[in-house]
C-alpha positions as CSV (number, residue, x, y, z in Angstrom):
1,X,17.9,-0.1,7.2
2,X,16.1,1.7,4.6
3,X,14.2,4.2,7.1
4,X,17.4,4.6,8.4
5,X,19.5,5.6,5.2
6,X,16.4,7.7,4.3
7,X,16.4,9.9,7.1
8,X,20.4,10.4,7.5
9,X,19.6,11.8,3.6
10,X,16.5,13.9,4.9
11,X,19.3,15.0,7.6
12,X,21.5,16.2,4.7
13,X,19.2,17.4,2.5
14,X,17.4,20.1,5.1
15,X,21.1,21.0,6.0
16,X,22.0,22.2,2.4
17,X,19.0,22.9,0.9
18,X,17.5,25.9,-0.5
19,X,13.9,27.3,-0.5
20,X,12.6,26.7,-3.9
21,X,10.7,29.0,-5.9
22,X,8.1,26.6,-7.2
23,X,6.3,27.1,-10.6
24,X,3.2,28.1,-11.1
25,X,1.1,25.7,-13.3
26,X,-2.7,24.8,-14.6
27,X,-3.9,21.9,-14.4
28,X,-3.4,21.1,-18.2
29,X,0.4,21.4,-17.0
30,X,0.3,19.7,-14.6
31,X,-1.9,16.3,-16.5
32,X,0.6,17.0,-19.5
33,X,3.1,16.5,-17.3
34,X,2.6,13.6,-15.4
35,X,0.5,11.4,-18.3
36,X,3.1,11.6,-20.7
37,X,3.7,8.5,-22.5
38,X,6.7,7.8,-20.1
39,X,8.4,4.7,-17.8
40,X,8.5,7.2,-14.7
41,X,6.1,6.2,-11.7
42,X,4.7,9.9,-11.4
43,X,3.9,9.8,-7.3
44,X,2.2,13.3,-6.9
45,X,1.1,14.5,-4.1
46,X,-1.7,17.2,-3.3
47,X,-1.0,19.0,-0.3
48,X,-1.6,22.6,1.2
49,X,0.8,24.1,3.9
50,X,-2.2,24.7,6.0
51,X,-3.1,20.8,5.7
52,X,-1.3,19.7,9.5
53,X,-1.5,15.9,7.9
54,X,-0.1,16.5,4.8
55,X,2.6,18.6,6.6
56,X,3.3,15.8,8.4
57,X,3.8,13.2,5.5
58,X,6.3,15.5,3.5
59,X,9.3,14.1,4.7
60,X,8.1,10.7,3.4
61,X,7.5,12.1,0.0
62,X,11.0,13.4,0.2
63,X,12.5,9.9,1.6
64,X,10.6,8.1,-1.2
65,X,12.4,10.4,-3.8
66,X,16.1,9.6,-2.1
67,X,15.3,5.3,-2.0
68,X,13.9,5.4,-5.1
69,X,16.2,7.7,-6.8
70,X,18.1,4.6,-8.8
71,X,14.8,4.1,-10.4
72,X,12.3,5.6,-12.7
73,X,10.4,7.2,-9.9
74,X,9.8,11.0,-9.8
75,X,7.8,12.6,-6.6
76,X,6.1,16.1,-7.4
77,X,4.5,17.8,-4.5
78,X,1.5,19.9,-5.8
79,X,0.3,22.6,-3.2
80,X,-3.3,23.8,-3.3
81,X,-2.1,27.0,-1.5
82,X,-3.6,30.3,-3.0
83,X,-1.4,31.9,-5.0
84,X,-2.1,35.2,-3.7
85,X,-0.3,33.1,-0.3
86,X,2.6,32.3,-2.8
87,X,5.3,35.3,-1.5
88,X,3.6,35.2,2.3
89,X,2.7,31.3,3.1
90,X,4.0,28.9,0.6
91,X,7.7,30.4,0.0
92,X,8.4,31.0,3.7
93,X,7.2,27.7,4.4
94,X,9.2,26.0,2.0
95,X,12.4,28.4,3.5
96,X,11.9,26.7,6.7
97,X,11.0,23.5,5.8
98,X,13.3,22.7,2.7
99,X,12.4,19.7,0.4
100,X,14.0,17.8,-2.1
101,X,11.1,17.2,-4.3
102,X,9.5,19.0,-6.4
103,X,7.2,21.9,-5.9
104,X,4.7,22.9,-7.6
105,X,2.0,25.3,-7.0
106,X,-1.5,24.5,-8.8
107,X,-3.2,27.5,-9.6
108,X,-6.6,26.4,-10.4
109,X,-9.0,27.8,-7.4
110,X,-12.3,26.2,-9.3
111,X,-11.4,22.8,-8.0
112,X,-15.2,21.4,-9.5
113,X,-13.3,21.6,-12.7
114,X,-10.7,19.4,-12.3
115,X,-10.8,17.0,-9.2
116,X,-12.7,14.7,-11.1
117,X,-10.3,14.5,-13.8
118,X,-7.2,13.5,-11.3
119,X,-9.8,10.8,-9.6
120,X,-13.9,10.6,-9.5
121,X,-13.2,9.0,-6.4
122,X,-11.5,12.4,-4.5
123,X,-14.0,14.4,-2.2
124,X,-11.4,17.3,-2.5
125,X,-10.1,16.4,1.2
126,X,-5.9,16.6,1.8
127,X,-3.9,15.1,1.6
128,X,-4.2,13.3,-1.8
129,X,-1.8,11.1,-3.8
130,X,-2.3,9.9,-7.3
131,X,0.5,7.7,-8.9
132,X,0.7,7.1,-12.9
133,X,2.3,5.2,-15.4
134,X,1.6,5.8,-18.6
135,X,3.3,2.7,-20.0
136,X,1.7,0.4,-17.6
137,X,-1.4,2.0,-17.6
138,X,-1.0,2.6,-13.4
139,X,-3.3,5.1,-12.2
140,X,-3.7,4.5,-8.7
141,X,-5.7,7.0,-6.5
142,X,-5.0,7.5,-2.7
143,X,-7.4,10.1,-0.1
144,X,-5.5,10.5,3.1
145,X,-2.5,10.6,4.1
146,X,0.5,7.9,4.4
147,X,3.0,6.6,6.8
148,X,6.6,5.9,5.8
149,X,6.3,2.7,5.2
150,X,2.9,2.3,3.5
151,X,4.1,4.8,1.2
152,X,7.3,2.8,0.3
153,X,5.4,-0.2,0.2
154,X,2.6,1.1,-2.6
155,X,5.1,2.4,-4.7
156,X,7.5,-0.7,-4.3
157,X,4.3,-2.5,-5.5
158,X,3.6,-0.1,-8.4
159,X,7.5,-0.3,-9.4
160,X,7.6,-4.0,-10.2
């Protein structure tokens, strides 16, 4: 029933939805951001829109954000695009394929400098998906992508 509710929302949501114009952030942003001493479940997802698997997941980013919208769970979609791509790839992309998360775009092309500090265990391969929570000191680190259901079921663990 779940899958089913999320994707009648997905349904809606690419209906009336408008292409965002996603920030540009540094990393510090983005680790300010997302390690705050908070109760929110930070799922954030590293992506690119030349990454075909992490194209792929997207809408299950977005479902997780509609079946976990009662609770303190807040999906942010980080792409890795260039930001010289930002006008030509990333904002067309995001015209076409509307989302109701979050976009960001992580403008930080040295990736040596901070990879490590999101997870020692990332090779730097897409997709990626780190989850925090500060105030349960959760910092769970995921390489690869996810299928509906195993990404509802990791943050249904994370959440209780």
């Amino acid at each position: 029933m779940k899958f089913v509710l999320s994707l009648l929302f997905l349904g809606l949501m690419a209906s009336t939805a408008t292409a965002q114009q996603p920030e540009v952030i540094k990393y510090g942003d983005l680790s300010s951001r997302i390690e705050a001493d908070s109760d929110t479940l930070y799922v954030v997802n590293f992506w690119a829109t030349w990454c075909r698997p992490c194209v792929l997941e997207l809408p299950y980013f977005d479902a997780a954000q509609a079946e976990f919208a009662d609770q303190t769970v807040k999906v942010l979609l980080v792409s890795l695009d260039f930001v010289e791509d930002y006008d030509t790839k990333l904002l067309p992309f995001l015209k076409r394929r509307p989302t109701a998360s979050e976009v960001v775009l992580l403008d930080e092309p040295k990736y040596n400098t901070w990879l490590d500090k999101v997870s020692p265990e990332w090779s730097g391969a897409l997709p990626a998906t780190i989850f925090v929570k500060t105030s349960s000191d959760i910092r769970v680190f995921h390489e690869g992508d996810y299928t509906q259901e195993e990404l509802f079921h990791k943050i249904e663990s994370l959440i209780q």
